[in-house]
mmCIF file of the C-alpha atoms, coordinates in Angstrom:
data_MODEL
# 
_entry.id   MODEL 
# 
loop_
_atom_site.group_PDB 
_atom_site.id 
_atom_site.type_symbol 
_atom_site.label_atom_id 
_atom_site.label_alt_id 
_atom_site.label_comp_id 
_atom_site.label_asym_id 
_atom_site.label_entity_id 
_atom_site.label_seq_id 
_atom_site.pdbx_PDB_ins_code 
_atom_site.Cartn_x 
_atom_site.Cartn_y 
_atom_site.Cartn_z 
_atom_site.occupancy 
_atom_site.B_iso_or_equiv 
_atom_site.pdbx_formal_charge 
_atom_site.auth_seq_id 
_atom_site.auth_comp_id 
_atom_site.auth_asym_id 
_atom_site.auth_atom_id 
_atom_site.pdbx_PDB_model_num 
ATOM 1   C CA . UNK A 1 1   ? 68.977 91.660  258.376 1.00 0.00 ? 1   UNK A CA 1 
ATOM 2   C CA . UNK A 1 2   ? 70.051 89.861  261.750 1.00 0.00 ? 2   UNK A CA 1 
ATOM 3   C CA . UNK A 1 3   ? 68.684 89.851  264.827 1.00 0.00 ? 3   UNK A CA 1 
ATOM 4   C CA . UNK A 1 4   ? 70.455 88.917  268.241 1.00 0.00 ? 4   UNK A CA 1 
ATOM 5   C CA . UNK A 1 5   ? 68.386 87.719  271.186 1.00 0.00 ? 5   UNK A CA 1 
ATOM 6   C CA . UNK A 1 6   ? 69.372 86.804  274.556 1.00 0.00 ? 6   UNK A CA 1 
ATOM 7   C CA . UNK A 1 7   ? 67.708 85.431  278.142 1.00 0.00 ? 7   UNK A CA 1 
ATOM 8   C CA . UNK A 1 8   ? 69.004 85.174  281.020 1.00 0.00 ? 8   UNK A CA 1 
ATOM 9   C CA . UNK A 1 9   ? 66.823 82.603  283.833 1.00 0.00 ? 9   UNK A CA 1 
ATOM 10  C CA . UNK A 1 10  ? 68.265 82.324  287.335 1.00 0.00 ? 10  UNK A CA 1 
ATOM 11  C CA . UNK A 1 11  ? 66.105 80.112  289.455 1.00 0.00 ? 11  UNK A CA 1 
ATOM 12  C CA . UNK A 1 12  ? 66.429 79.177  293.469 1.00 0.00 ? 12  UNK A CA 1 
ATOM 13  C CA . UNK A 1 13  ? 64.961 75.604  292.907 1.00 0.00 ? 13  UNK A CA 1 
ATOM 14  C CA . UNK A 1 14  ? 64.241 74.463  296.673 1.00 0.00 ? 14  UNK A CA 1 
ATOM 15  C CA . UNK A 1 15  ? 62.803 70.628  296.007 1.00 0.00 ? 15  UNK A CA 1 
ATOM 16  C CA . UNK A 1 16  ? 63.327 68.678  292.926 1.00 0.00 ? 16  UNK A CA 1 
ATOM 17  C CA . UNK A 1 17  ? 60.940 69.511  289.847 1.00 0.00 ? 17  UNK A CA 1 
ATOM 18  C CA . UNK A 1 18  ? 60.364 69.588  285.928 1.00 0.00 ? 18  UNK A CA 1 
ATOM 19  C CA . UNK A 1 19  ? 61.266 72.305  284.162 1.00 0.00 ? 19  UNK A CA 1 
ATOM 20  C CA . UNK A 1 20  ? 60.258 73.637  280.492 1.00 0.00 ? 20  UNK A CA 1 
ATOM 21  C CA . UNK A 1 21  ? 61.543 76.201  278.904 1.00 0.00 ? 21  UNK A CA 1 
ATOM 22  C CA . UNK A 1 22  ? 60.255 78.041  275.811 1.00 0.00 ? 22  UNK A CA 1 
ATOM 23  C CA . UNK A 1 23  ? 63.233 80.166  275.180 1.00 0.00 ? 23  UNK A CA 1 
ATOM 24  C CA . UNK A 1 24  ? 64.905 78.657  272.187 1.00 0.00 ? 24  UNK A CA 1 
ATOM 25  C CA . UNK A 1 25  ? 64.181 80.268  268.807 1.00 0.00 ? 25  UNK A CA 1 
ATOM 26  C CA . UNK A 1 26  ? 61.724 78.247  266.564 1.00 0.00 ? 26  UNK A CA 1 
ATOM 27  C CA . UNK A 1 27  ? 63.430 75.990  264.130 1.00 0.00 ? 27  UNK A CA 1 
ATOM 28  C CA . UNK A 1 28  ? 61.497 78.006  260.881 1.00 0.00 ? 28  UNK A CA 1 
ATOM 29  C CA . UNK A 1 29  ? 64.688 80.684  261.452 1.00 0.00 ? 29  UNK A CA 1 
ATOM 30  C CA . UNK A 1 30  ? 68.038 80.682  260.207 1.00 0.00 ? 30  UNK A CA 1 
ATOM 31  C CA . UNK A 1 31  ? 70.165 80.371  262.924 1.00 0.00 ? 31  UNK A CA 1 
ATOM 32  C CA . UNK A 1 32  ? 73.399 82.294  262.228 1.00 0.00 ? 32  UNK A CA 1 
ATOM 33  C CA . UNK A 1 33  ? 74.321 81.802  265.811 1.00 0.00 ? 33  UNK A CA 1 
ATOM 34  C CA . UNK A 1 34  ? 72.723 79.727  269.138 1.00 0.00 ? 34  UNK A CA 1 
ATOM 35  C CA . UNK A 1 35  ? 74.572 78.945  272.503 1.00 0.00 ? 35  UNK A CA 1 
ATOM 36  C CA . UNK A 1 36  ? 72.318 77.599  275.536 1.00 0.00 ? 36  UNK A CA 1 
ATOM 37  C CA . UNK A 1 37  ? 74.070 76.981  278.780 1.00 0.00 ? 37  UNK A CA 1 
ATOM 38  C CA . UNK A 1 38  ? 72.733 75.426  281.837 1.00 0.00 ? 38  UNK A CA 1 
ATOM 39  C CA . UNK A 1 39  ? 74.196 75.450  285.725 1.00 0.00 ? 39  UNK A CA 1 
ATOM 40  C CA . UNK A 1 40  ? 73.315 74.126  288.828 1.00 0.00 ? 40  UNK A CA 1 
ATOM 41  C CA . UNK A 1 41  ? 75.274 75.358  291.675 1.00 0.00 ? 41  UNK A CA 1 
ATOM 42  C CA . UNK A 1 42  ? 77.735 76.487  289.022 1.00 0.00 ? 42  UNK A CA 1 
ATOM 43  C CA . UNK A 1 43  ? 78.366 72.732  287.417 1.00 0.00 ? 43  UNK A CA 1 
ATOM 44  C CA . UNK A 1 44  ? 77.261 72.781  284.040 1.00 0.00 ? 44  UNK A CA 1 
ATOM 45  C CA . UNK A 1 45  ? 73.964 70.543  283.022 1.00 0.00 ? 45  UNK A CA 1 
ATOM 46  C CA . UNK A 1 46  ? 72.642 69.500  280.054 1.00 0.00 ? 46  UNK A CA 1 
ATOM 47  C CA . UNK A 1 47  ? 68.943 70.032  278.736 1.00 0.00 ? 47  UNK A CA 1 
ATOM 48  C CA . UNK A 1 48  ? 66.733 67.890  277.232 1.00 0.00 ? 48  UNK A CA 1 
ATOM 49  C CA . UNK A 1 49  ? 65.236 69.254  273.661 1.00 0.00 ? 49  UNK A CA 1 
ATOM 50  C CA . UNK A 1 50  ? 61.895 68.909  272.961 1.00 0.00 ? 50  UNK A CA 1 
ATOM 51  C CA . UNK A 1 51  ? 60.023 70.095  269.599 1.00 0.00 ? 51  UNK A CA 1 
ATOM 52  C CA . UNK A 1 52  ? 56.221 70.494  269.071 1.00 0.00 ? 52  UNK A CA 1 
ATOM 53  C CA . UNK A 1 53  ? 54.443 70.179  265.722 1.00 0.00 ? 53  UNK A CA 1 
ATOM 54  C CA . UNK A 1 54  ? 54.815 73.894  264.674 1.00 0.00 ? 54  UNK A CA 1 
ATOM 55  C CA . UNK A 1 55  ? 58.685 74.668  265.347 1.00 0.00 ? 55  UNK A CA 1 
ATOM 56  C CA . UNK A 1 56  ? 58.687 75.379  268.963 1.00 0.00 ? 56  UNK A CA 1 
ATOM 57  C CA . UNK A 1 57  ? 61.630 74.093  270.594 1.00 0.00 ? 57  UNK A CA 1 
ATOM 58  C CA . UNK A 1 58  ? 61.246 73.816  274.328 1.00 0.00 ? 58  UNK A CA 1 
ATOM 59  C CA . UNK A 1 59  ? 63.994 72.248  276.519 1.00 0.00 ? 59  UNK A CA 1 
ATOM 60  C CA . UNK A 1 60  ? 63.271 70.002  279.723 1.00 0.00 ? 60  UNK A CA 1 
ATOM 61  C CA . UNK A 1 61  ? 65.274 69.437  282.738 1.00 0.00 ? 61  UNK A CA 1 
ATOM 62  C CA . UNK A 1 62  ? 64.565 67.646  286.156 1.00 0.00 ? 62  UNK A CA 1 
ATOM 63  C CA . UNK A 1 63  ? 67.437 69.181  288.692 1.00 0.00 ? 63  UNK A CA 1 
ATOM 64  C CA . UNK A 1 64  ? 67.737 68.751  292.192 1.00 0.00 ? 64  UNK A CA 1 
ATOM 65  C CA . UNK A 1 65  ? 67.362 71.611  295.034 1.00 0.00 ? 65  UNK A CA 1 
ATOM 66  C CA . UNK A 1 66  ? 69.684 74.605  293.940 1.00 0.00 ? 66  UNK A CA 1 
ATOM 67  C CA . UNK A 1 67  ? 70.487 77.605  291.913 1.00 0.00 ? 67  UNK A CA 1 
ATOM 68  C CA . UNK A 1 68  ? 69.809 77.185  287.990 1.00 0.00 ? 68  UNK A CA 1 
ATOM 69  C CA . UNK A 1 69  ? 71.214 79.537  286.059 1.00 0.00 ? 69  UNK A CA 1 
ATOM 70  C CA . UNK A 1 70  ? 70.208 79.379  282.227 1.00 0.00 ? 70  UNK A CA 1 
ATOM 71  C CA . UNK A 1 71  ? 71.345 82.056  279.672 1.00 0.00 ? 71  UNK A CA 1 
ATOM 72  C CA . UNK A 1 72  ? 70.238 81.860  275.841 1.00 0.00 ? 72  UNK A CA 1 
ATOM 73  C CA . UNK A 1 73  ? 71.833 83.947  272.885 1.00 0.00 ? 73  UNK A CA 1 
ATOM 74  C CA . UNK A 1 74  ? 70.969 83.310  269.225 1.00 0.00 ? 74  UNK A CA 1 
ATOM 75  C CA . UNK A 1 75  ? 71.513 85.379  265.883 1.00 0.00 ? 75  UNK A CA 1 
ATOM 76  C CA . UNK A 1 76  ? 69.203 85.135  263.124 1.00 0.00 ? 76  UNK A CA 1 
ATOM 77  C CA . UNK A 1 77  ? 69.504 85.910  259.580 1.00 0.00 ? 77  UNK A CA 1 
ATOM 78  C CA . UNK A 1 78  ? 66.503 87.530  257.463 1.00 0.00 ? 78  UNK A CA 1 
ATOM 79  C CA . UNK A 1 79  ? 63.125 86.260  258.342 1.00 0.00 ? 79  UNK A CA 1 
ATOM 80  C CA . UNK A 1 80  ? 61.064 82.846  258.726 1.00 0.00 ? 80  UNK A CA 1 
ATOM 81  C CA . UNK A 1 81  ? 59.503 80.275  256.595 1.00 0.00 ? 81  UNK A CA 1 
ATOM 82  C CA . UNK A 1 82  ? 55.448 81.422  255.874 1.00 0.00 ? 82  UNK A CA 1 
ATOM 83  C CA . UNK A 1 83  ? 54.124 78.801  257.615 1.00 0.00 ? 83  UNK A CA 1 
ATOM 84  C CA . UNK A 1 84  ? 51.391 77.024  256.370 1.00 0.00 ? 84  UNK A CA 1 
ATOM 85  C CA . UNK A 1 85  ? 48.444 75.143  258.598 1.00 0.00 ? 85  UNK A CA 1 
ATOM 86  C CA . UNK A 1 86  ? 46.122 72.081  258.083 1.00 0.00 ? 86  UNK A CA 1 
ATOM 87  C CA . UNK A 1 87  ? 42.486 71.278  258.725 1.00 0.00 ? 87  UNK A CA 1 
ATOM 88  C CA . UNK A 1 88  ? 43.494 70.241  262.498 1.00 0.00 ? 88  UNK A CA 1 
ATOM 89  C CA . UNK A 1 89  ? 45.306 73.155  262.833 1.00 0.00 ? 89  UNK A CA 1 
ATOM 90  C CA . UNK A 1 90  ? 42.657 75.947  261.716 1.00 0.00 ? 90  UNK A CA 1 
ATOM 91  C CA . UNK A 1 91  ? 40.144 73.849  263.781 1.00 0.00 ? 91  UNK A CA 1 
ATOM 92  C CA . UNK A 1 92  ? 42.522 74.002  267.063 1.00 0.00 ? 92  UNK A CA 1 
ATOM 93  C CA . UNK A 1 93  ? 42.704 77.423  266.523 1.00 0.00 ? 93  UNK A CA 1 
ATOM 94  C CA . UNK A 1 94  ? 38.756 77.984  266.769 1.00 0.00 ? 94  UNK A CA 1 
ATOM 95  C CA . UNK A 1 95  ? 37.871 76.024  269.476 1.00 0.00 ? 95  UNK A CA 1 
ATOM 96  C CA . UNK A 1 96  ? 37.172 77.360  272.842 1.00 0.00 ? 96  UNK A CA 1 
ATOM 97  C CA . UNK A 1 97  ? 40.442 77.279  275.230 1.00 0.00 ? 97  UNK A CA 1 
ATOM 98  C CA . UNK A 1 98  ? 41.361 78.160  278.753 1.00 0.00 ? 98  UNK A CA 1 
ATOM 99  C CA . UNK A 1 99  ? 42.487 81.341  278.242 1.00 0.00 ? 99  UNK A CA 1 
ATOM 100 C CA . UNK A 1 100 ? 40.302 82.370  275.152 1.00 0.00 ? 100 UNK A CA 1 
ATOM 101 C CA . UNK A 1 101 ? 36.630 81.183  276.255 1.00 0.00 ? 101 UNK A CA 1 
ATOM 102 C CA . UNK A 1 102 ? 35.333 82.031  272.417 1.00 0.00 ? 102 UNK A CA 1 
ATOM 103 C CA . UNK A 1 103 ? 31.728 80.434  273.257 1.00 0.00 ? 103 UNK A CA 1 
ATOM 104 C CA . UNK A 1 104 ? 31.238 83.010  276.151 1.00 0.00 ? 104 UNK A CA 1 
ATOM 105 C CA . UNK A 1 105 ? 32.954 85.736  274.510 1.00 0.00 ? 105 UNK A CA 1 
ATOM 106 C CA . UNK A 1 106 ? 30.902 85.143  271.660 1.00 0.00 ? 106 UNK A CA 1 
ATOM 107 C CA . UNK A 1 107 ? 27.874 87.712  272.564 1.00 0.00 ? 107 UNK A CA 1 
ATOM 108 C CA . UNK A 1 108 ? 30.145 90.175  272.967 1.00 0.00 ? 108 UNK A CA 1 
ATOM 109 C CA . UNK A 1 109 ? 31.941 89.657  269.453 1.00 0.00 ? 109 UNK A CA 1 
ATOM 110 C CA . UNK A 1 110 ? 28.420 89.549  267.891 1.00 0.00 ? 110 UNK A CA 1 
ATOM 111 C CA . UNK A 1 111 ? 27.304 92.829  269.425 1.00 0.00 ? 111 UNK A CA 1 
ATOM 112 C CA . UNK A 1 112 ? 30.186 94.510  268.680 1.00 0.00 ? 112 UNK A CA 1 
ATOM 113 C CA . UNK A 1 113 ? 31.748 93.285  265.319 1.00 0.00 ? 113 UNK A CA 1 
ATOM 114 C CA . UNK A 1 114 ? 28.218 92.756  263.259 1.00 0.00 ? 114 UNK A CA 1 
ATOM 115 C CA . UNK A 1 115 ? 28.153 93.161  259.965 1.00 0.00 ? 115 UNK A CA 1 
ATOM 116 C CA . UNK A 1 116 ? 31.778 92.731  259.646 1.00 0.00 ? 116 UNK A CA 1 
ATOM 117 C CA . UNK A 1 117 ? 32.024 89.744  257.594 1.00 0.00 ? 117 UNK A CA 1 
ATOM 118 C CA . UNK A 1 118 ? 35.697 89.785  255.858 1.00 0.00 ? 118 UNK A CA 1 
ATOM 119 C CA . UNK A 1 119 ? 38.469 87.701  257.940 1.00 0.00 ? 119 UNK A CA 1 
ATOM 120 C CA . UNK A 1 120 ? 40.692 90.541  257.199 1.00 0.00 ? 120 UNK A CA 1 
ATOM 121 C CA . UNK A 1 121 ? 38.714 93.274  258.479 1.00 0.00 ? 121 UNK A CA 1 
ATOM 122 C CA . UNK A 1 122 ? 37.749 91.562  261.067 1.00 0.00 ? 122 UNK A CA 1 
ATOM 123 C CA . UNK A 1 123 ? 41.210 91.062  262.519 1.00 0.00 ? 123 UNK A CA 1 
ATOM 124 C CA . UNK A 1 124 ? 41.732 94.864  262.031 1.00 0.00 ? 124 UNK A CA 1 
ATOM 125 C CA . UNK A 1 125 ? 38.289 95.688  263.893 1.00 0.00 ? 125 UNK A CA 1 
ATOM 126 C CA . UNK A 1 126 ? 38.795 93.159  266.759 1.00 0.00 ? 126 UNK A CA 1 
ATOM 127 C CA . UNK A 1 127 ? 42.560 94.466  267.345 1.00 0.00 ? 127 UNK A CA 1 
ATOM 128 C CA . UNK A 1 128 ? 41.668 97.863  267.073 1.00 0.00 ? 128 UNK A CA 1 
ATOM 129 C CA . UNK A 1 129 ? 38.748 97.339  269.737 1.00 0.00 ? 129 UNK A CA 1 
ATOM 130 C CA . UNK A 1 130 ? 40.993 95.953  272.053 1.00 0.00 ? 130 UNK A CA 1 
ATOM 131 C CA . UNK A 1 131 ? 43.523 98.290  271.915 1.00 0.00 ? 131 UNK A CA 1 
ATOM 132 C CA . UNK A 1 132 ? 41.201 100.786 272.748 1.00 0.00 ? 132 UNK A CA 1 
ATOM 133 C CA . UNK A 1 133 ? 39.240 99.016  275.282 1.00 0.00 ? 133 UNK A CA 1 
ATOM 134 C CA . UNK A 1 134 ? 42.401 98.016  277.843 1.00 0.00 ? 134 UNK A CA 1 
ATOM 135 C CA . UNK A 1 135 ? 44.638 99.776  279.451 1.00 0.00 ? 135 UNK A CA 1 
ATOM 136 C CA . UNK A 1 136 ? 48.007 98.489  279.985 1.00 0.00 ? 136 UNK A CA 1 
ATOM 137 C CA . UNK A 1 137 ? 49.301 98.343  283.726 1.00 0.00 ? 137 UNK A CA 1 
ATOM 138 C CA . UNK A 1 138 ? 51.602 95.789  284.969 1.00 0.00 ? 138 UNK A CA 1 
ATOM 139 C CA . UNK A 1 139 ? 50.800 93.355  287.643 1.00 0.00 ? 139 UNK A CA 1 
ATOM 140 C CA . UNK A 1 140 ? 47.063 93.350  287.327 1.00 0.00 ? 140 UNK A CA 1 
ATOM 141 C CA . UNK A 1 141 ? 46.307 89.978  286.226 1.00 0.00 ? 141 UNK A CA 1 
ATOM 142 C CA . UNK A 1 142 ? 47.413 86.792  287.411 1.00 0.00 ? 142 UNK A CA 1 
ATOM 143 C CA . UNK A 1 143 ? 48.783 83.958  285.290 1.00 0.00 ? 143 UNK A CA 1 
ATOM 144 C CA . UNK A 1 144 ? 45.338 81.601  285.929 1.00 0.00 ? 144 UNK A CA 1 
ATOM 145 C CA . UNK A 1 145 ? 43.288 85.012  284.103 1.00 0.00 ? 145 UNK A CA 1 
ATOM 146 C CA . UNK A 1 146 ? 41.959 84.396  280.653 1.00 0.00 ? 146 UNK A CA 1 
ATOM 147 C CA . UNK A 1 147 ? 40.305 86.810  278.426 1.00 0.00 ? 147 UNK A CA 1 
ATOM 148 C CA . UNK A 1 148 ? 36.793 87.026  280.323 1.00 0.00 ? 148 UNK A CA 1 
ATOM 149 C CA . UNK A 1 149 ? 38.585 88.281  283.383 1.00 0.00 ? 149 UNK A CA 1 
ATOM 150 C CA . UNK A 1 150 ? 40.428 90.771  280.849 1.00 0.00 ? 150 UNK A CA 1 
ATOM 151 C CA . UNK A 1 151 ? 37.607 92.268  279.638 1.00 0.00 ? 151 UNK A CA 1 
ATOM 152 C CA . UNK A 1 152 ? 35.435 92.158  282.716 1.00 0.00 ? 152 UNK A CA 1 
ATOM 153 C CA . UNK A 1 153 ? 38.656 94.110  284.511 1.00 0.00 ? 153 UNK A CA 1 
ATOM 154 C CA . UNK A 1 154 ? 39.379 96.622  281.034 1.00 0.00 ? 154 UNK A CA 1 
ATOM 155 C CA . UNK A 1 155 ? 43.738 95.970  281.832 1.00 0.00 ? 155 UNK A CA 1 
ATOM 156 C CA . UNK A 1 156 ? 46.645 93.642  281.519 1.00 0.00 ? 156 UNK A CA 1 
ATOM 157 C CA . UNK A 1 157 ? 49.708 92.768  279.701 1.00 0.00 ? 157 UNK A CA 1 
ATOM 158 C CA . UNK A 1 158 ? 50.158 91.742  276.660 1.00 0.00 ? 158 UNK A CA 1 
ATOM 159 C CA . UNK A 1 159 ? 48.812 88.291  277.293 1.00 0.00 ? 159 UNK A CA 1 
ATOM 160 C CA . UNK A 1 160 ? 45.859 89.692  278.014 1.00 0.00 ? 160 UNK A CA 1 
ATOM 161 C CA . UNK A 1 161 ? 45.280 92.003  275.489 1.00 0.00 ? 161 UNK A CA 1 
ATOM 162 C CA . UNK A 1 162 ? 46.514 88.716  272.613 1.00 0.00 ? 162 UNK A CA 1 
ATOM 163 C CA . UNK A 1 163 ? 44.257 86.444  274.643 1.00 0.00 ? 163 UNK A CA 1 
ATOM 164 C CA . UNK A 1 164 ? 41.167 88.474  274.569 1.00 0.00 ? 164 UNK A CA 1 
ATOM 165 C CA . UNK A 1 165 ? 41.774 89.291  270.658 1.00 0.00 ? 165 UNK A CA 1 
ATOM 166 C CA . UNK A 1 166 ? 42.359 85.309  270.266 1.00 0.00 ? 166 UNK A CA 1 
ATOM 167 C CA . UNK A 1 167 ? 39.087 84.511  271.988 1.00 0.00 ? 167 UNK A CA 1 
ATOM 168 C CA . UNK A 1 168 ? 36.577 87.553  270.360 1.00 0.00 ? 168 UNK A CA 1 
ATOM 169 C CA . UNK A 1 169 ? 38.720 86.367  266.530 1.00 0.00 ? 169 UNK A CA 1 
ATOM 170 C CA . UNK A 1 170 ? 37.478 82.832  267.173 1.00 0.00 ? 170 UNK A CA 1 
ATOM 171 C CA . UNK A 1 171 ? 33.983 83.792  268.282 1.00 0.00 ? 171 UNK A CA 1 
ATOM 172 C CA . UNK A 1 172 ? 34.056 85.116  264.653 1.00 0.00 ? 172 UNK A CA 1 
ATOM 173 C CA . UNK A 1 173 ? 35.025 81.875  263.203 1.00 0.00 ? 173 UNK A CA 1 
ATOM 174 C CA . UNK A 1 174 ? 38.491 83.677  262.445 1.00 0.00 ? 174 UNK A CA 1 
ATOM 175 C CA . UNK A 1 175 ? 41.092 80.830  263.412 1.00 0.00 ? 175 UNK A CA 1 
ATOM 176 C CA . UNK A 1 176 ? 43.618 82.100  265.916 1.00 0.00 ? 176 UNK A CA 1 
ATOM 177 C CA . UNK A 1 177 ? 46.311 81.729  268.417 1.00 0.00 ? 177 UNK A CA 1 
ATOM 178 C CA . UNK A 1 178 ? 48.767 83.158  271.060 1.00 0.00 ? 178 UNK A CA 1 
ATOM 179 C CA . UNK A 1 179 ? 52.132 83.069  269.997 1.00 0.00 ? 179 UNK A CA 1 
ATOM 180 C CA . UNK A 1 180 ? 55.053 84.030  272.264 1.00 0.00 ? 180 UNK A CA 1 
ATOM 181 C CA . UNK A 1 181 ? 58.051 86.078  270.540 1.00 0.00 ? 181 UNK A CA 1 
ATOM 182 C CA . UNK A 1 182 ? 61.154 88.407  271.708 1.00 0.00 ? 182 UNK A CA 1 
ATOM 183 C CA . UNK A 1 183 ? 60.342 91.680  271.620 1.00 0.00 ? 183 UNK A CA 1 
ATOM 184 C CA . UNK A 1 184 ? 63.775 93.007  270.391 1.00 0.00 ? 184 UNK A CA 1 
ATOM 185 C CA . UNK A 1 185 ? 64.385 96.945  271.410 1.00 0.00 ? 185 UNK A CA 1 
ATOM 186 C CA . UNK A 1 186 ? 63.427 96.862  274.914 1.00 0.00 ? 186 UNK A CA 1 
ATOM 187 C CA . UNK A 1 187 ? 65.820 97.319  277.563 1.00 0.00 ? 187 UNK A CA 1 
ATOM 188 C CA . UNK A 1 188 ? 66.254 94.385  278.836 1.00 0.00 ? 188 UNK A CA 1 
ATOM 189 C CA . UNK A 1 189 ? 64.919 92.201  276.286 1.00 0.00 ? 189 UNK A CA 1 
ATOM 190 C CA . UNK A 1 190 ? 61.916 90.125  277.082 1.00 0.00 ? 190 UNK A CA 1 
ATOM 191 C CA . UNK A 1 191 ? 59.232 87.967  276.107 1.00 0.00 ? 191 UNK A CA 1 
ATOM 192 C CA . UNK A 1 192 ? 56.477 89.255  273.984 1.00 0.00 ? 192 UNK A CA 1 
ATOM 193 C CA . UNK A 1 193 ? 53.013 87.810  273.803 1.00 0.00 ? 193 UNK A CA 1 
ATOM 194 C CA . UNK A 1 194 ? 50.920 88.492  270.149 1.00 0.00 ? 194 UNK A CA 1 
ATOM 195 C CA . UNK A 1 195 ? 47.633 87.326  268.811 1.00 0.00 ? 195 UNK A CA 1 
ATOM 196 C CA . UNK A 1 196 ? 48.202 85.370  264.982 1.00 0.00 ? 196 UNK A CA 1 
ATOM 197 C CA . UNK A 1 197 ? 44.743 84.904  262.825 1.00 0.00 ? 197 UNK A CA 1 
ATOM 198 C CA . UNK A 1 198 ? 44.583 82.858  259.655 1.00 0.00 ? 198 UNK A CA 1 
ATOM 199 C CA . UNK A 1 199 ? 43.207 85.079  256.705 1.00 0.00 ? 199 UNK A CA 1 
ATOM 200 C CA . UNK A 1 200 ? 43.408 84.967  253.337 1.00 0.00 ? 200 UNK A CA 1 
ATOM 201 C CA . UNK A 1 201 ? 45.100 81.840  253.272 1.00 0.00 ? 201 UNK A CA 1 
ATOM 202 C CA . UNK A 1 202 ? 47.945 83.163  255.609 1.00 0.00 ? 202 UNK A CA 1 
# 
């Protein structure tokens, strides 16, 4: 099976700054296909590529005032590596963060998940919750909200709703993240944001 994703970034960049993109398709796919290009003003400029410990590929650039056009394409052939995770990794992924508080949201998870004690089950019974809890309406969080703010307010996006799963998981000593993904089918394309746990190994 392939895929095709695109993006398409066009920036008015009024003072000189850092940029990062996290556009590029993580290097655990085969790419059949890949083409990033990069203006300012129209000139072409080159990006600076950038890859974390687990596969993300972000790309840097420092321009000057003006308009940045970036458009991304790639093709990708059948599906990616199982990835596997380390000590460090499952212990990231159960600590407290900025966006998934798990110590406060931890009375919460007790009172409402007890006596659910399979990883597994867990992840279905905290997903399910949420997804019944929130409703979805554009525009009524800001990018500073984390999952307290979520499920004081009951709405998001899809950040939300994968941050507030992420921190009521890790309140439950279920190891998990955010992970950021295309969400191929909607017209236009755009960014996608899930919730991953580690059970059963996986």
């Amino acid at each position: 099976m392939q895929r095709t994703v695109t993006s398409r970034i066009v920036l008015d960049v009024i003072e000189p700054a850092e940029l990062v993109f996290a556009i590029a398709v993580s290097r655990h796919y085969a790419l059949a296909e890949e083409r990033m290009d990069a203006t300012l003003d129209g000139a072409a400029v080159a990006l600076e590529e950038l890859e974390d410990a687990h596969g993300t590929r972000l790309h840097r650039i420092r321009p000057t005032a003006g308009r940045f056009v970036l458009d991304y394409r790639a093709a990708i052939d059948g599906e990616g590596a199982v990835e596997t995770a380390s000590d460090v990794d499952l212990l990231a992924a159960t600590r407290p963060s900025r966006y998934a508080p798990s110590d406060a949201l931890a009375p919460t998870a007790v009172a409402e998940f007890a006596g659910i004690d399979e990883p597994a089950e867990r992840l279905r019974a905290v997903s399910s919750w949420v997804g019944t809890r929130l409703a979805y309406v554009s525009g009524s969080s800001s990018p500073i909200d984390g999952a307290l703010e979520t499920l004081r307010d009951r709405k998001g996006v899809c950040r939300d709703y994968a941050h507030l799963v992420v921190g009521l998981l890790r309140a439950l000593d279920v190891p998990a993240r955010l992970v950021a993904v295309y969400a191929p089918g909607l017209e236009p394309m755009d960014f996608h944001a899930v919730a991953e746990a580690w059970v059963d190994g996986a």
